[in-house]
C-alpha positions in Angstrom: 61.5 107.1 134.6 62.1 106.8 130.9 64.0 103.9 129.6 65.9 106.1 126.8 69.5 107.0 128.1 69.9 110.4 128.7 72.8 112.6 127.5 75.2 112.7 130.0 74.3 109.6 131.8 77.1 106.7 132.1 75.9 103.7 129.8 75.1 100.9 132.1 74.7 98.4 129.6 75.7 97.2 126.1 72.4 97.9 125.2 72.3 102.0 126.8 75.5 102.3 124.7 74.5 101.1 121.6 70.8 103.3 122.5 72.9 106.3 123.1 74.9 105.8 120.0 72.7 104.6 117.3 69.3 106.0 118.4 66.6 103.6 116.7 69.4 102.0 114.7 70.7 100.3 118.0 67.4 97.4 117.1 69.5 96.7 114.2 72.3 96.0 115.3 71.0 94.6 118.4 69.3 91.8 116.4 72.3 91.4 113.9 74.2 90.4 117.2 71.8 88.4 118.4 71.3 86.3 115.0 75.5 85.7 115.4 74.6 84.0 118.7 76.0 87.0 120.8 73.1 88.5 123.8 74.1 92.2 124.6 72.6 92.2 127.6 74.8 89.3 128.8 78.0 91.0 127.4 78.4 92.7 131.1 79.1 96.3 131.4 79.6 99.2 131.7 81.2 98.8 128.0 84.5 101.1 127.3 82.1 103.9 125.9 85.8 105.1 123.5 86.0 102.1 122.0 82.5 101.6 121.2 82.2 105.4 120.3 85.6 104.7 117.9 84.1 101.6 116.0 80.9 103.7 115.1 83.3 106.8 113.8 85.9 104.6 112.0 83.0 103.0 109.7 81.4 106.7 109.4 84.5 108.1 109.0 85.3 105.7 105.6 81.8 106.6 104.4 81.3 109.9 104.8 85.0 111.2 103.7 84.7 113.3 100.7 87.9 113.8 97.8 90.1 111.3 99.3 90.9 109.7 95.7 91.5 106.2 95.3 93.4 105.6 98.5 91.9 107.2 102.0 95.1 108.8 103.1 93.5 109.5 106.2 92.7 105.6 106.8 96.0 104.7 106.0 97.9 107.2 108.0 95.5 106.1 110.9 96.4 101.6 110.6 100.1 102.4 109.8 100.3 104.4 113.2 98.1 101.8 115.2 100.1 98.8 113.4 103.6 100.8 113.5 103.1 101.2 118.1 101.3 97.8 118.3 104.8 96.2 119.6 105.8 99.4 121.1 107.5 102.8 119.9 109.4 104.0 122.8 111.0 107.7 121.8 114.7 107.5 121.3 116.8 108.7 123.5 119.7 111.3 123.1 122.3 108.0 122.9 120.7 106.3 120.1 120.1 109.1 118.3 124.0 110.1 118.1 124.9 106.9 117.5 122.5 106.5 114.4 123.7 109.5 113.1 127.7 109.4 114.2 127.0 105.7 112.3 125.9 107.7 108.9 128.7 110.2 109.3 131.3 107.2 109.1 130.0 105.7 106.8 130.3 108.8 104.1 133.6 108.7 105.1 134.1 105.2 103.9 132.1 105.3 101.2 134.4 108.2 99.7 137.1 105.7 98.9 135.3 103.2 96.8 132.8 105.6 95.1 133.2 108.6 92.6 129.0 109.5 93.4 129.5 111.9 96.0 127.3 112.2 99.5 123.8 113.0 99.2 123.9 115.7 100.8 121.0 115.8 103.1 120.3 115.8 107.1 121.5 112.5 109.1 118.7 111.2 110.8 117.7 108.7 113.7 113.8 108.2 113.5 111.5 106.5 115.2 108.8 103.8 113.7 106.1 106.6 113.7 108.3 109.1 112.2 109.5 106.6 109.5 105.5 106.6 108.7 104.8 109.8 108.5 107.5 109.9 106.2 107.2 107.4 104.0 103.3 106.6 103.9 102.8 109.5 101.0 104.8 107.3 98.4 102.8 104.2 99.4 99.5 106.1 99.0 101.1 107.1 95.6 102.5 103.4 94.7 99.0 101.7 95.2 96.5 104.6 93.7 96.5 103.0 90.0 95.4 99.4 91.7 93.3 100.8 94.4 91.4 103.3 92.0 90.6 100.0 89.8 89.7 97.8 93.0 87.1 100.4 94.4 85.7 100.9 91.0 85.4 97.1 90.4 84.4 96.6 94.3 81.2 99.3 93.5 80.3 97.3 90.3 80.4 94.1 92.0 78.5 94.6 95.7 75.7 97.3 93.4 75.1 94.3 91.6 74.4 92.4 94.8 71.7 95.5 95.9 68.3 94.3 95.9 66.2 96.0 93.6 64.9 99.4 94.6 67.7 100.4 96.8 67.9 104.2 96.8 69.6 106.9 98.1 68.5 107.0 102.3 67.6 103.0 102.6 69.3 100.7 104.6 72.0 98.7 102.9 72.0 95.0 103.7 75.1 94.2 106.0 75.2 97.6 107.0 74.0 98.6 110.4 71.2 101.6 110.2 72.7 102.8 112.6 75.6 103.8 110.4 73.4 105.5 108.3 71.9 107.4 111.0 74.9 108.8 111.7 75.5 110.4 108.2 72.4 112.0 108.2 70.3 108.8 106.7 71.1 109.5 103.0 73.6 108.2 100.8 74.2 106.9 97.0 74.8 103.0 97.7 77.1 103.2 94.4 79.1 106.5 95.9 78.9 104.3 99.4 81.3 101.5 97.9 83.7 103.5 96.0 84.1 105.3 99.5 84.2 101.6 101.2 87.0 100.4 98.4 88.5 103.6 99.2 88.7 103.1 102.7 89.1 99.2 102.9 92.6 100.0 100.4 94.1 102.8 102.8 93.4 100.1 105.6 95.6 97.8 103.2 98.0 100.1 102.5 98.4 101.5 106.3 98.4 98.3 107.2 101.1 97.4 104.9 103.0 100.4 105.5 102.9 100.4 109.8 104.5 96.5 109.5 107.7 97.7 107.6 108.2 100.2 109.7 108.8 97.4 112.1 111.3 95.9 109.9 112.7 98.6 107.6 116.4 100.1 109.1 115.5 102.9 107.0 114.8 104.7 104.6 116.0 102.9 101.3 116.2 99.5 102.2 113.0 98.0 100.6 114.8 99.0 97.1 112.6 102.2 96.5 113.1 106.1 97.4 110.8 106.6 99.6 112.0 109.8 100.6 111.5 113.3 98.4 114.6 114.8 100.4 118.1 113.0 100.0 118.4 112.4 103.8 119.6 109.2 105.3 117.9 107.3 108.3 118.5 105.0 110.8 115.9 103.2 112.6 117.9 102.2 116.3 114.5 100.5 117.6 114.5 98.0 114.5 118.6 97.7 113.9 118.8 96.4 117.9 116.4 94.1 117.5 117.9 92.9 114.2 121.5 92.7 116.0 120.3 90.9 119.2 121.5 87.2 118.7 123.4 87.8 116.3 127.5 86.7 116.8 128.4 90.9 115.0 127.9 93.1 117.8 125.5 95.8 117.8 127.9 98.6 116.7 129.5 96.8 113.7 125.6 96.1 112.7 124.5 99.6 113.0 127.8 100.5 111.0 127.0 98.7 108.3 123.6 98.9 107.4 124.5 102.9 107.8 126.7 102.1 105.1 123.9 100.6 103.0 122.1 103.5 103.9 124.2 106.0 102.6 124.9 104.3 99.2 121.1 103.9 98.5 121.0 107.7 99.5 123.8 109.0 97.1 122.4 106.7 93.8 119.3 107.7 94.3 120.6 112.0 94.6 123.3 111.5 92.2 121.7 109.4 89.6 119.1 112.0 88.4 116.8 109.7 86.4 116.7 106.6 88.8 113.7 107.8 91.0 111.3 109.0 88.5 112.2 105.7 86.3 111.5 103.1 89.4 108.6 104.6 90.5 107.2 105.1 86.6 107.5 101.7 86.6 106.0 100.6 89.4 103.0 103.1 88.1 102.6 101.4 84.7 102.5 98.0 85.8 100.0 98.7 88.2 97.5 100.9 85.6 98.1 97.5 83.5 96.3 95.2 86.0 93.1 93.9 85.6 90.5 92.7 88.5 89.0 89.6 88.2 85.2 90.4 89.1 84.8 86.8 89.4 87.1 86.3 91.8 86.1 89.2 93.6 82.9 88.6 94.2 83.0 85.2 95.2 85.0 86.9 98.1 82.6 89.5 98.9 79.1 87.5 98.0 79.1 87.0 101.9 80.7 89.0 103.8 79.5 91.9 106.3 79.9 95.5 104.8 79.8 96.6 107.9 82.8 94.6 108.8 85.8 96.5 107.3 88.5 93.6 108.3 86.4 91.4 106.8 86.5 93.6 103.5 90.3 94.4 103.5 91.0 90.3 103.4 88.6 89.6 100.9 90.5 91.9 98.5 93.5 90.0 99.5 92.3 86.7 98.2 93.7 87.3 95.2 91.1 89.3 92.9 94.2 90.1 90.2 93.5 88.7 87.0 96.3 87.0 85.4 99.1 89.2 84.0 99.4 87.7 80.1 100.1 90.5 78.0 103.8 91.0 76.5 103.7 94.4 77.3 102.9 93.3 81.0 105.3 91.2 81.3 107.7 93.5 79.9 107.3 96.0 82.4 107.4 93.6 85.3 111.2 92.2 84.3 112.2 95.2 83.4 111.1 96.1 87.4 112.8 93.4 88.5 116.1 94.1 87.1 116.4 97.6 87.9 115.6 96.7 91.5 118.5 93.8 91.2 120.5 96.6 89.3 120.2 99.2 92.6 120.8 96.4 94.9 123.6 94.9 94.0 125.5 98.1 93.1 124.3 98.9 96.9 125.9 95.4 97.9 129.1 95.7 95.4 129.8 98.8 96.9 128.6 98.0 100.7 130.8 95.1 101.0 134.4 97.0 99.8 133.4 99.6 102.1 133.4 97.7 105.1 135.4 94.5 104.7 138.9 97.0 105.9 137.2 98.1 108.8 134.5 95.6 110.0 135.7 92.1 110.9 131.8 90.9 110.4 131.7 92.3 106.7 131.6 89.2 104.7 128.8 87.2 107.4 126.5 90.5 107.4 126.5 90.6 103.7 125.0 87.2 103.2 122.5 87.6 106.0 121.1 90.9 104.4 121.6 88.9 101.1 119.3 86.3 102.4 116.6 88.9 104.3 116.3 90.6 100.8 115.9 87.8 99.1 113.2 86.0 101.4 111.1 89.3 101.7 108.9 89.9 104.9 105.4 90.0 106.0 105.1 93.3 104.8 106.4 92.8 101.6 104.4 89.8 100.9 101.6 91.9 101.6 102.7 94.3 98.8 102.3 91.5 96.7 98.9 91.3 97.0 98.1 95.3 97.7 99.9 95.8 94.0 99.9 93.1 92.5 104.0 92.7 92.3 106.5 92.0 94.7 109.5 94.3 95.7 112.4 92.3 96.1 115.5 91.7 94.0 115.4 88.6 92.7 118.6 88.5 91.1 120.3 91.1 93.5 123.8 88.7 93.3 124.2 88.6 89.8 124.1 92.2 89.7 126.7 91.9 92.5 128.5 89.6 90.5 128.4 92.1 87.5 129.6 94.9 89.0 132.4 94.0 91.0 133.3 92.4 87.5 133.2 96.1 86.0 135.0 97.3 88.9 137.8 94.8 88.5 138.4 95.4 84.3 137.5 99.5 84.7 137.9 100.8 88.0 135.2 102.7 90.0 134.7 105.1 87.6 133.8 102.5 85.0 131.7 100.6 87.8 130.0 104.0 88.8 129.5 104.9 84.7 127.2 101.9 84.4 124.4 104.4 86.0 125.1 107.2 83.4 121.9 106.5 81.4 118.9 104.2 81.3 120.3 102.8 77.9 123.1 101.8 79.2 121.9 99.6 82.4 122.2 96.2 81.8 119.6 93.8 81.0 118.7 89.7 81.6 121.1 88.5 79.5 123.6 90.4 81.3 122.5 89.1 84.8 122.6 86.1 82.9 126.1 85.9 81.9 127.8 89.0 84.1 131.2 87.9 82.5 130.2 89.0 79.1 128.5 92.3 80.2 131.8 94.2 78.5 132.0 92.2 76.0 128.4 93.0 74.5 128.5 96.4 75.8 131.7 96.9 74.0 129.8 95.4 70.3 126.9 97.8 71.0 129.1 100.7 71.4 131.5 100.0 68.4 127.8 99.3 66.3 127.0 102.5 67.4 129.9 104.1 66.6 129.6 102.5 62.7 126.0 103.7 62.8 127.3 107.4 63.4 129.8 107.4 61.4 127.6 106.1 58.3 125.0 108.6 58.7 127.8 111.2 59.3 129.2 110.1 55.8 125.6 110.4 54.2 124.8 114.0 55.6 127.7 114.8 54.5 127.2 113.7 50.7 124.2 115.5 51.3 125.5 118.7 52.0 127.7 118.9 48.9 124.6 117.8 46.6 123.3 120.8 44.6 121.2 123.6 46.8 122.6 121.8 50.0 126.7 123.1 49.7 128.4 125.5 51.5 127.8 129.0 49.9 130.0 132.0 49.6 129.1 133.1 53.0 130.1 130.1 54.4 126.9 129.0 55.5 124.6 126.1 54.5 122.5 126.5 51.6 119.6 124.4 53.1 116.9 126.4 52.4 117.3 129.3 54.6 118.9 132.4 55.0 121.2 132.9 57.7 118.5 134.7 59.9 116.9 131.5 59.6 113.8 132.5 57.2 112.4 130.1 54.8 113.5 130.4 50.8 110.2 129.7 49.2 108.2 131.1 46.1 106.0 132.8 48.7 108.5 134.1 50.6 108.1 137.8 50.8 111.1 139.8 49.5 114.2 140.3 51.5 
């Protein structure tokens, strides 16, 4: 009886299911196990032939994935669902969902009185942590592309470097088991092989990323960026009852007022036309601005296992940024900053005189989202290193502070007016001193208002100048006629 397992045949071994796998590559790995002090013959068996069969596709799956640009969407979608289950996802049930979505409806109805931007608009919704990825992952994916396409780039410089001499196209890679090879047909470009791999190892980093806020997030605005194309709000029941247990607030006051928060992110983002495209353009340039340290980076990888994708995904989070010195860098960055500090303290302003007539927990849930914000999570930390920045808003109460100020000397409206155009948002000095905000703004405008009126006075010198006046017709002699053609020497004749 041959000793080669069959098709069909249950694996009896570690060894038959590597055999029945890998073909002649099992020898490889085999002997790569065995030189890491691990016998597969004594590793029992039968082995869980899915698993095994689902390690094998996952590292043929990141190299064999054709067009998936700088981040493997597919990769990412596939961690952020295993990540956003791992502590369990139960499907809500018809109660939580009404009560998420009774929640948002109240909480238009509050935030009527103390806002002039109307409701967004869009569907109320009670998600689940799977839905809130499937929603949200797409902007991630967008948010890391410029870093990750500069990673994979510099990851494919640094590990070719590391090729021994003579590597080609169908030869075994070092670190990589033959086996994997085998599986793509035996042929690939070891250069095309790590873009793929830096491809791959970022969507693990940004799935990753991604499936633990969705185990934090309460919905869909609260990490400070519109994550959403549509302008619907979201609750997340799962994460906003695990928030509220041990807290003193009961569970209904909690779920009322992060709705709250929920809807005001929701109608600044709708009703405040330029705010999306200006965060995430942002976010976009300071990432195309980052530079990778090759050093750095392969010191991490010099001796690591390519086959090992965990092993790859922390190695780029060792901190393979190169330092951020340029003005222009650093320009973009505070300028980040305080337009996230800008969105949530409006949100914050405008949260807390919403609630404080109707929720006798107001004031302590404020400061506890205050301090969440501020401290950032695991996720967010993780951001950090995936992008080089972080998301939170470090000066959120000033721009609390500045608006409630505004509020107080101008009403709503004037409060509301701050968001009318980019130029007018305030800047550091203004977080600074909030007290003076009016003050300045009021110089800038009167200096504006001089400017105007100066160059109003010189165009209109200008038009009584010769060839410039009024003529009989009572239009401008600038030049044209009043069909608008040109008065030249070469003009033809009228």
């Amino acid at each position: 009886m041959s000793d080669q397992h069959q098709p069909g045949d249950t694996p009896q071994s570690w060894e038959d299911m590597l055999r029945s796998m890998l073909g002649d590559g099992a020898d490889d790995v085999m002997a790569e196990m065995r030189a890491r002090g691990i016998d597969p013959t004594a590793l029992g068996g039968p082995p869980d032939p899915v698993m095994m069969q689902y390690a094998l596709a996952q590292v043929q799956k990141m190299l064999s994935a054709e067009g998936t640009g700088p981040v493997n969407a597919d990769v990412a979608h596939d961690v952020a669902r295993q990540v956003a289950v791992s502590e369990g996802d139960p499907s809500l049930t018809g109660k939580q969902a009404k009560d998420a979505t009774d929640a948002l409806a109240v909480a238009e109805l509050w935030l009527d009185a103390v806002t002039d931007l109307p409701p967004a608009g869009g569907t109320r919704r009670a998600w689940n942590r799977s839905e809130w990825v499937e929603a949200t992952l797409p902007v991630w994916n967008e948010l890391a592309a410029p870093v990750a396409s500069s990673v994979s780039e510099a990851l494919a410089t640094v590990l070719r470097d590391q090729l021994p001499e003579g590597v080609d196209d169908g030869e075994a890679v070092p670190g990589m088991p033959a086996g994997v090879l085998h599986g793509l047909g035996g042929t690939i470009d070891p250069t095309q092989m790590m873009r793929r791999l830096g491809s791959a190892v970022f969507g693990m980093q940004v799935g990753q990323a991604a499936g633990t806020l969705s185990r934090e997030v309460f919905g869909a605005t609260d990490v400070g960026l519109p994550l959403l194309d549509s302008p619907d709000t979201v609750l997340l029941p799962t994460n906003v009852a695990a928030f509220a247990d041990g807290l003193d607030a009961p569970l209904e006051e909690v779920r009322q007022f992060l709705a709250v928060r929920e809807a005001a992110h929701a109608r600044l983002f709708t009703h405040v036309p330029w705010l999306r495209s200006h965060l995430l353009s942002i976010v976009e340039r300071y990432a195309r601005g980052i530079t990778i340290d090759l050093d750095a980076l392969e010191a991490q990888v010099r001796d690591i296992d390519l086959a090992d994708s965990d092993a790859l995904r922390s190695a780029l989070s060792g901190g393979v940024f190169g330092l951020q010195n340029t003005d222009e860098q650093k320009a973009v960055l505070l300028n980040l900053e305080t337009t996230l500090a800008l969105v949530e303290g409006w949100v914050d302003e405008v949260t807390a005189v919403a609630t404080l007539p109707h929720l006798p927990h107001a004031v302590p849930l404020r400061e506890m989202i205050r301090r969440r914000r501020a401290a950032g999570g695991p996720a967010e930390q993780t951001f950090s290193t995936l992008v080089g920045l972080e998301l939170r808003p470090r000066r959120s109460r000033d721009a609390a502070t500045l608006f409630a100020i505004v509020a107080r000397a101008q009403g709503t409206a004037g409060r509301d007016a701050v968001w009318d155009h980019p130029d007018l948002l305030p800047g550091t000095q203004d977080l600074d001193d909030p007290s003076g905000y009016l003050v300045r703004r009021e110089a800038a405008e009167n200096e504006h208002a001089d400017v105007d009126a100066a160059l109003k006075e010189i165009f209109g010198e200008a038009a009584g100048t010769d060839g410039s006046g009024a003529g009989e017709s009572g239009t401008a002699e600038t030049g044209t006629d009043e069909s608008g053609a040109a008065d030249s020497p070469d003009a033809p004749e009228r």
